[in-house]
C-alpha positions in Angstrom: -25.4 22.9 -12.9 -27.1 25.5 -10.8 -27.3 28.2 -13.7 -29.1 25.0 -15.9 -31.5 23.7 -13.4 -32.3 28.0 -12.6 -32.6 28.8 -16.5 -34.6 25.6 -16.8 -37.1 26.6 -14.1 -37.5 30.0 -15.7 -38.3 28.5 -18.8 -40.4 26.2 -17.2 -42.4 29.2 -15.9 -42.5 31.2 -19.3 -44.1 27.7 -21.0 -46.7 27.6 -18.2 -47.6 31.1 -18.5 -47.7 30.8 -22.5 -49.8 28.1 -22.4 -52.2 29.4 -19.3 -52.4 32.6 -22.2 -52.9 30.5 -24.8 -55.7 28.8 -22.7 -57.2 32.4 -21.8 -56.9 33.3 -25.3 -59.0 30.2 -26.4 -61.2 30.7 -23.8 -61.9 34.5 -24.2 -61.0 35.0 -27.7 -64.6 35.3 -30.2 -62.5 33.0 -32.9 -62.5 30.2 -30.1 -66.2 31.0 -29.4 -68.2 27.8 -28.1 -71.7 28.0 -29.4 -73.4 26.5 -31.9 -74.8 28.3 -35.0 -78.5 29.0 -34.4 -81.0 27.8 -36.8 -84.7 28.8 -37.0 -87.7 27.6 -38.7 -90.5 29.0 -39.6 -93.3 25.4 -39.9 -93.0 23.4 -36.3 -94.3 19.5 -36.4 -96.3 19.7 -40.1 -95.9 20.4 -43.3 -98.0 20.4 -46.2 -95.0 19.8 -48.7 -95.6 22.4 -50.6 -95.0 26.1 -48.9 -91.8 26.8 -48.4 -90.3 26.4 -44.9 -88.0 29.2 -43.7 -84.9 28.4 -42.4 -82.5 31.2 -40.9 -79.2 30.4 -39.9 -76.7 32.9 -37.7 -73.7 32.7 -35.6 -71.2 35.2 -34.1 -67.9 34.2 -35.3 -69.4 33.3 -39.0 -70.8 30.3 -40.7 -69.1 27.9 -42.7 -71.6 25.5 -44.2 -75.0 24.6 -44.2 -76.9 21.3 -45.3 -81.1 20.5 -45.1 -81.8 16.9 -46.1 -86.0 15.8 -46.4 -85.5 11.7 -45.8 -88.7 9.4 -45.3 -88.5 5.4 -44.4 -87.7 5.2 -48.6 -85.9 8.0 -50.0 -83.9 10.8 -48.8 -83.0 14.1 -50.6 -80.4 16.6 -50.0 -82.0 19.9 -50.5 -79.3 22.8 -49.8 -75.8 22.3 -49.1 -73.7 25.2 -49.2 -70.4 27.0 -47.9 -70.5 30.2 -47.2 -67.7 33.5 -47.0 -66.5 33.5 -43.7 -67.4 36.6 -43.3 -71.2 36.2 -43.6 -72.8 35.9 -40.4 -76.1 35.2 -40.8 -78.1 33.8 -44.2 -81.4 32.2 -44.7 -82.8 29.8 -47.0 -86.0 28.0 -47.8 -86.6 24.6 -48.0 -88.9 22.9 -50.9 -90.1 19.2 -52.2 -87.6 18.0 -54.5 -87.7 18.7 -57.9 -90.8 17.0 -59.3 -92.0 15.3 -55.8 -95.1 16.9 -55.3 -96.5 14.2 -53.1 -94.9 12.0 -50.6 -96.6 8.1 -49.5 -94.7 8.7 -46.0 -96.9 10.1 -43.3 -94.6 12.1 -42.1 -91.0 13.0 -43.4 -87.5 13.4 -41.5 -85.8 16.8 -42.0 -82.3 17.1 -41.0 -80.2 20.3 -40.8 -77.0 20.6 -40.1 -75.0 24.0 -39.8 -71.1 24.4 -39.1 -69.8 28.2 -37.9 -66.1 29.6 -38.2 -64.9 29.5 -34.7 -61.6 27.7 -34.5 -63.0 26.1 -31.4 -63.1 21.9 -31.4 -59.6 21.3 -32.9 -60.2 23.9 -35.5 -63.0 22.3 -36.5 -65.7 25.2 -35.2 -69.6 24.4 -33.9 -71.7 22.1 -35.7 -75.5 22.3 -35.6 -77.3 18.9 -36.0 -81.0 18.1 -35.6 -83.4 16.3 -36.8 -87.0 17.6 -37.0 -90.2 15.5 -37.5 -93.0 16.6 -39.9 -96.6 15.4 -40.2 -97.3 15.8 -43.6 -101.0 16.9 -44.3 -101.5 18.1 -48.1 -105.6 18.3 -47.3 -107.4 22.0 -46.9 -109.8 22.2 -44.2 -113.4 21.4 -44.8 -115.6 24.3 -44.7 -119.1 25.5 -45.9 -121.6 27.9 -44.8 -124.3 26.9 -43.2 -126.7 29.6 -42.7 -126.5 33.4 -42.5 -128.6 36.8 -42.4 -130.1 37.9 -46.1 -128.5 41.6 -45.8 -126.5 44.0 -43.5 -127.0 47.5 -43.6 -124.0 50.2 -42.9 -123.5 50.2 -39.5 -125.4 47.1 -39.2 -125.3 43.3 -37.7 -125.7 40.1 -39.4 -124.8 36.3 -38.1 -123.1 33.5 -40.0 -123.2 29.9 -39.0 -120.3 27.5 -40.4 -119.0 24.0 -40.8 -115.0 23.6 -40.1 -112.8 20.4 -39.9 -109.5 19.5 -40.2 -107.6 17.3 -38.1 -105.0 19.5 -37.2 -106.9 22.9 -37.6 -104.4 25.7 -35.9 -107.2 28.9 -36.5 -110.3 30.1 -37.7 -111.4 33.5 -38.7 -113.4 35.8 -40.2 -111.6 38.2 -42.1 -113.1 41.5 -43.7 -112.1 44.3 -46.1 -111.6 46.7 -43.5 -109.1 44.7 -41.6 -111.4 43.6 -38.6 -111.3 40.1 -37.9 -114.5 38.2 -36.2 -113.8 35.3 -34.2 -116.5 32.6 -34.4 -117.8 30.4 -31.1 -118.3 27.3 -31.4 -121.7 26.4 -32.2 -124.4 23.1 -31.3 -122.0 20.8 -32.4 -118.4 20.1 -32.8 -117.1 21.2 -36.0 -120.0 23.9 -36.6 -119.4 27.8 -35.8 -121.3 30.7 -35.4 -120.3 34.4 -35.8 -121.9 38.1 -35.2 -120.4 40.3 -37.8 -120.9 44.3 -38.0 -120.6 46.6 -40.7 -118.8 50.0 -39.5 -120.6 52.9 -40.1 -117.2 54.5 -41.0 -116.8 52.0 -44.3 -118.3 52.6 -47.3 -118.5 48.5 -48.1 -118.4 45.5 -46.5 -117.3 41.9 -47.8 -116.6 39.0 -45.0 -114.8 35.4 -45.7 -114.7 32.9 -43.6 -110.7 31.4 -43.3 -110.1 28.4 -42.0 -106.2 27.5 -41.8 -104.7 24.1 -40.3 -100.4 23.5 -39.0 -99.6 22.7 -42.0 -100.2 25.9 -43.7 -103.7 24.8 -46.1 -105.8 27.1 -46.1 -109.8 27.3 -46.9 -111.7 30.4 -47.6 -115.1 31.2 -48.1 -117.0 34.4 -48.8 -120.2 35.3 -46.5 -123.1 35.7 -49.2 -124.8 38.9 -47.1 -126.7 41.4 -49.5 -125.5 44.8 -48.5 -127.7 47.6 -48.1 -126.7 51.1 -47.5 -127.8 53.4 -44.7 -127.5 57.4 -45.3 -126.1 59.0 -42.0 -127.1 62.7 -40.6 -124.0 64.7 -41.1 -124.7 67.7 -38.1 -122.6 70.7 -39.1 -122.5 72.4 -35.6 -121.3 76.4 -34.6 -119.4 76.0 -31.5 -120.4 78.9 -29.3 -118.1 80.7 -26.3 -120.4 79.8 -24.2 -120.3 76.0 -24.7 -115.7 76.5 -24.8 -116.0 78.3 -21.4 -118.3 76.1 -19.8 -118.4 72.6 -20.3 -115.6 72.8 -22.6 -112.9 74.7 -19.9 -114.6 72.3 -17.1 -113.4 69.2 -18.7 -110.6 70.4 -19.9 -109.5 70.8 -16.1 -109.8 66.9 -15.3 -108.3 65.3 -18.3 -104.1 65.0 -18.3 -104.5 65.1 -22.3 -105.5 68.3 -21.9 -102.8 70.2 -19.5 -100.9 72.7 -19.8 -103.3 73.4 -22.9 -104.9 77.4 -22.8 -106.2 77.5 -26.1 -110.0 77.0 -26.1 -110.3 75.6 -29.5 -107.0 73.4 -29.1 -108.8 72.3 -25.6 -112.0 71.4 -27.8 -109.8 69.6 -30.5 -108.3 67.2 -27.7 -111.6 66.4 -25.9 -113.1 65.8 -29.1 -110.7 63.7 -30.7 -107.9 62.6 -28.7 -109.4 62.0 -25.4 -112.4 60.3 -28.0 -110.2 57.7 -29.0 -108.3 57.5 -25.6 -111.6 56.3 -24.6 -113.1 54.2 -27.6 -109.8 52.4 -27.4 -110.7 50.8 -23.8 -114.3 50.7 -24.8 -112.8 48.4 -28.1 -110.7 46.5 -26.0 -113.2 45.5 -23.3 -115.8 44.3 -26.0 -113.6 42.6 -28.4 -113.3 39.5 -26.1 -115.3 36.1 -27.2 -116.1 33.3 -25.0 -114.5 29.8 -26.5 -117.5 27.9 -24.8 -120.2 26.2 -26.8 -123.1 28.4 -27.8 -126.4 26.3 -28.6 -128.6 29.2 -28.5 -128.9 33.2 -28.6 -132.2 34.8 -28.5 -131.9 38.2 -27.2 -135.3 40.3 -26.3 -135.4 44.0 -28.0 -133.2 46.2 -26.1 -135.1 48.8 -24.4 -132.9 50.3 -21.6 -134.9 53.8 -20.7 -139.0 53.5 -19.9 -140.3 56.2 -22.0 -136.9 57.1 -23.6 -137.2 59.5 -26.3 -134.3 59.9 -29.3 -132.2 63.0 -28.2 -129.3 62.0 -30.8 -128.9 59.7 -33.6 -126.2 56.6 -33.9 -123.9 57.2 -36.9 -124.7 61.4 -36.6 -121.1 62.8 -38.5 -120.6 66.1 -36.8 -118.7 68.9 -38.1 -117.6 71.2 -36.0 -117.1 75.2 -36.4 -116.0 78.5 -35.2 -116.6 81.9 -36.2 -115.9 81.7 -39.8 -113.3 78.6 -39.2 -114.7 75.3 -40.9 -114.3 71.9 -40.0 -112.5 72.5 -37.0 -113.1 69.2 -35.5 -115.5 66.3 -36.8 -116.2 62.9 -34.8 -119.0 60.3 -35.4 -121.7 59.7 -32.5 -121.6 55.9 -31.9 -124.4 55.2 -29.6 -128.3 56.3 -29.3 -129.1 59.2 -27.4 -132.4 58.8 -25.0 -133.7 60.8 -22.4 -136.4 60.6 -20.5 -136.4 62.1 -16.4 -133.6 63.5 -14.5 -132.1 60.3 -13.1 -134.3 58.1 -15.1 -133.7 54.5 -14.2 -131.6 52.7 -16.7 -132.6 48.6 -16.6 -130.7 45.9 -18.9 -133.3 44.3 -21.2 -130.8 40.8 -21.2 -129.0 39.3 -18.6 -125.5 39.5 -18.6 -122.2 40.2 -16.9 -120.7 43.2 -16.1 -117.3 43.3 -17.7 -116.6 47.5 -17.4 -117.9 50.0 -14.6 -115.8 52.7 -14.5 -115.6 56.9 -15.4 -114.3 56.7 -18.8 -113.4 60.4 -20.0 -116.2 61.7 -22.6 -118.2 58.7 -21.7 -118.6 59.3 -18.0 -120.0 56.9 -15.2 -119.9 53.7 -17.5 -120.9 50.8 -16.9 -120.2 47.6 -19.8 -122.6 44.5 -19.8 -121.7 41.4 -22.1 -124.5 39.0 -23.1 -123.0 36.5 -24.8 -122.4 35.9 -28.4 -119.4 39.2 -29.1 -123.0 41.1 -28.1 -122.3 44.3 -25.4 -124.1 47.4 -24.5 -123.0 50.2 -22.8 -124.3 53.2 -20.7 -122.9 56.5 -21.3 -123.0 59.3 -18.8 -124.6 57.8 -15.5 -125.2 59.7 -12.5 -125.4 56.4 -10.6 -124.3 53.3 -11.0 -125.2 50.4 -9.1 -123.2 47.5 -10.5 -119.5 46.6 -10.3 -117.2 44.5 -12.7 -117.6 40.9 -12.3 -121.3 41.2 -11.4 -124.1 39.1 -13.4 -126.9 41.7 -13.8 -130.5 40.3 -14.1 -133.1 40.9 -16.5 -135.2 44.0 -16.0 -131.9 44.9 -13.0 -132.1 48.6 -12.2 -127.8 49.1 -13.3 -127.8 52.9 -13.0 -129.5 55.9 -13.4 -129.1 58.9 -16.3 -126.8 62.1 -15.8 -124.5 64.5 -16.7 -121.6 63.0 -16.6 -118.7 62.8 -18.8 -119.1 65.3 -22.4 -122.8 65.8 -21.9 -124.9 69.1 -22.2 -128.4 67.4 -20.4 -129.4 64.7 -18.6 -129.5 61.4 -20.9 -128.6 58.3 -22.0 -126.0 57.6 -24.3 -127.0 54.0 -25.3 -125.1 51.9 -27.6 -124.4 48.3 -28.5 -121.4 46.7 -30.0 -120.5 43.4 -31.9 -117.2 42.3 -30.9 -116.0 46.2 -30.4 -117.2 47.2 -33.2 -120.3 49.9 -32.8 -123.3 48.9 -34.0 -127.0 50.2 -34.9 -129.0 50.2 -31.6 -132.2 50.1 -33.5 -131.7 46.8 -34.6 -131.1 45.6 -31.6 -134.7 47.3 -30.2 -136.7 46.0 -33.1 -138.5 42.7 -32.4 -138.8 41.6 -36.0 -135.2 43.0 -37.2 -134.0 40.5 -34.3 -136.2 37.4 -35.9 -135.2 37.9 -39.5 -131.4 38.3 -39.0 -130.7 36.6 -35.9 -133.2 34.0 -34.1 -134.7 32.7 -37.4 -131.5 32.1 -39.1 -130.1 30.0 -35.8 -133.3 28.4 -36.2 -132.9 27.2 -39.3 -128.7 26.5 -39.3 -130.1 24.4 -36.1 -132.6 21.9 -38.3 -129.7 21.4 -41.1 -127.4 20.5 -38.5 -129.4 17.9 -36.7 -130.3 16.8 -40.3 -126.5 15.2 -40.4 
């Protein structure tokens, strides 16, 4: 009786530790895993039945089935049902109207998705997916017409362009060009009217702008910007780069820039300022003027821009430079993008608009710099200050002494590099200094978007 009760125990003891490993095998094993499939889409709360939505489905130990069904208070339709190899751990599908349902009478529809994997957790049975995901269904594109805008731009130019845009359930509005910039328009006067700088690089040789106006559903409105475009022939400076001009200002820059160590070569020293470190520092100058206030605008009517008393053109905007050495051609080229004045050593430098001062720092080939924002996408910028007497986060004043010319940065004499910029994009100064370029582009066309709206 003693062997039985002993060889019962010990098979006792092998049951309890088969079924604690069973237990440890469900629990750890990945055919016992415990989540449930993952499912993505790619439309959240509307739907303008007629894009497809994306659905992605994916789970560890495999899937086993998937089902969508669309339902509304009337009808209900299964759209995918399918089983799957068990081997196939992730698949996608999309989801469409029924076949010949092009329009629904529901205002919204029910969509239910349901997704099973392979995992032999649940009885065997594995992880079900179930949800059921409401959709507003909006089949209507925005609304949107132009309202006013300038006649022309010219290459390297400015223009404005005042819209109407409504939708109920608008999700973004842009304005998208052939050179991959986008503009984003402020809102303007009124709600549900729009207003937008745009700004022709002097780099492209066309221009084209369309206004897009897309709501959560996916419709989507466009509509082309009827601006005249008017060319503009830039200098192209071919320039002979002397020893002098490498050992000097060249080697002394070259000595404060970390682009630039561990670099010997003079002409390889020149090649980084000029191009890399460039773009190192057009990048933050982009950045910081690419930024559009959301606030209402219900006016913008800048004076001419005249930063330097007595300035006189040193350098043109747009001037494509060529660069060469001793027989070697085109050993570096870069485009000037600002307006070079001089006037004094240490001339004052006074803003000719109010505004705030979003950038006052060195900035490689740029110098002391100091970044004012007046409203609109609008900025100027002051290249190669000796002094500058305003920080970021200041509001500087009309007629406000900011800083004073120098030498600093990649420049050869005291001046002023001056330049503007519509939503980081650089722009023709001389616009911007011309009283009647100002009227016929900009304040007049305001004016006259202003009496059709108030006409409504």
């Amino acid at each position: 009786m003693r062997r039985g009760r002993n060889g019962s125990g010990i098979i006792g003891w092998v049951l309890v530790v088969l079924v604690l490993g069973a237990l440890g095998f469900m629990g750890f094993s990945p055919i016992f895993e415990r989540e449930d499939p993952k499912v993505t889409l790619s439309h959240e709360g509307y739907w303008n039945f007629k894009d497809p939505i994306h659905v992605n489905v994916e789970d560890a130990s495999g899937l086993k089935s998937y089902k969508a069904t669309i339902a509304t208070p009337h009808d209900e339709w299964v759209i995918v049902d399918e089983n799957t190899p068990s081997k196939v751990n992730k698949t996608s599908f999309d989801i469409l109207p029924p076949k010949g349902v092009r329009r629904v009478e529901a205002a919204s529809v029910t969509l239910k998705i349901e997704a099973t994997d392979n995992s032999l957790w649940g009885l065997f049975m594995g992880n079900t997916y179930k949800e059921e995901i409401t959709l507003v269904i909006d089949q209507r594109r925005p609304v949107l017409a132009i309202i006013a805008n300038s006649y022309k731009i010219q290459k390297g130019g400015s223009a404005i362009v005042i819209f109407k845009a409504e939708d109920p359930h608008m999700k973004s509005l842009r304005i998208e060009t052939n050179f991959g910039k986008t503009f984003i328009a402020q809102p303007f006067m009124k709600e549900g009217y729009y207003a937008s700088l745009v700004a022709w690089p002097v780099q492209e040789q066309t221009f084209s702008a369309t206004v897009v106006a897309l709501d959560h559903a996916g419709n989507e409105t466009k509509s082309a910007v009827p601006l005249r475009l008017k060319d503009h022939v830039y200098r192209v400076s071919n320039i002979e780069l002397s020893d002098a001009f490498l050992d000097g200002k060249i080697a002394e820059l070259a000595n404060e820039y970390e682009q630039t160590a561990g670099v010997d070569d003079r002409l390889d020293q020149f090649r980084i300022i000029n191009e890399k470190v460039r773009a190192d520092n057009e990048k933050i100058i982009h950045e910081v003027t690419s930024k559009v206030s959301k606030n209402m605008i219900v006016d913008f009517s800048p004076e001419p821009f005249y930063p330097l008393v007595n300035g006189q053109k040193v350098a043109d905007f747009g001037d494509h430079r060529i660069y060469s050495y001793k027989g070697q051609e085109n050993v570096s080229q870069a485009y000037h993008m600002g307006l070079d004045l001089a006037s004094v050593a240490m001339g004052a430098i006074r803003t000719s608009n109010g505004g705030n001062v979003v950038f006052s720092q060195p900035n490689g080939i740029y110098g002391n710099l100091p970044i004012v924002d007046h409203g609109f996408g609008l900025y100027t910028l002051y290249g190669h200050c000796s002094d500058v007497h305003v920080q970021e986060g200041d509001v500087a004043a009309l007629g406000q002494e900011i800083a004073k010319t120098g030498l600093s940065g990649y420049a050869m004499g005291d001046h002023l590099h001056f330049g503007i910029l519509v939503q980081g994009i650089e722009v023709r100064p001389e616009e911007w200094m011309d009283t009647k370029w100002i009227y016929d582009n900009i304040t007049s066309v305001i004016e006259s978007a202003k009496f059709t709206i108030n006409q409504r």
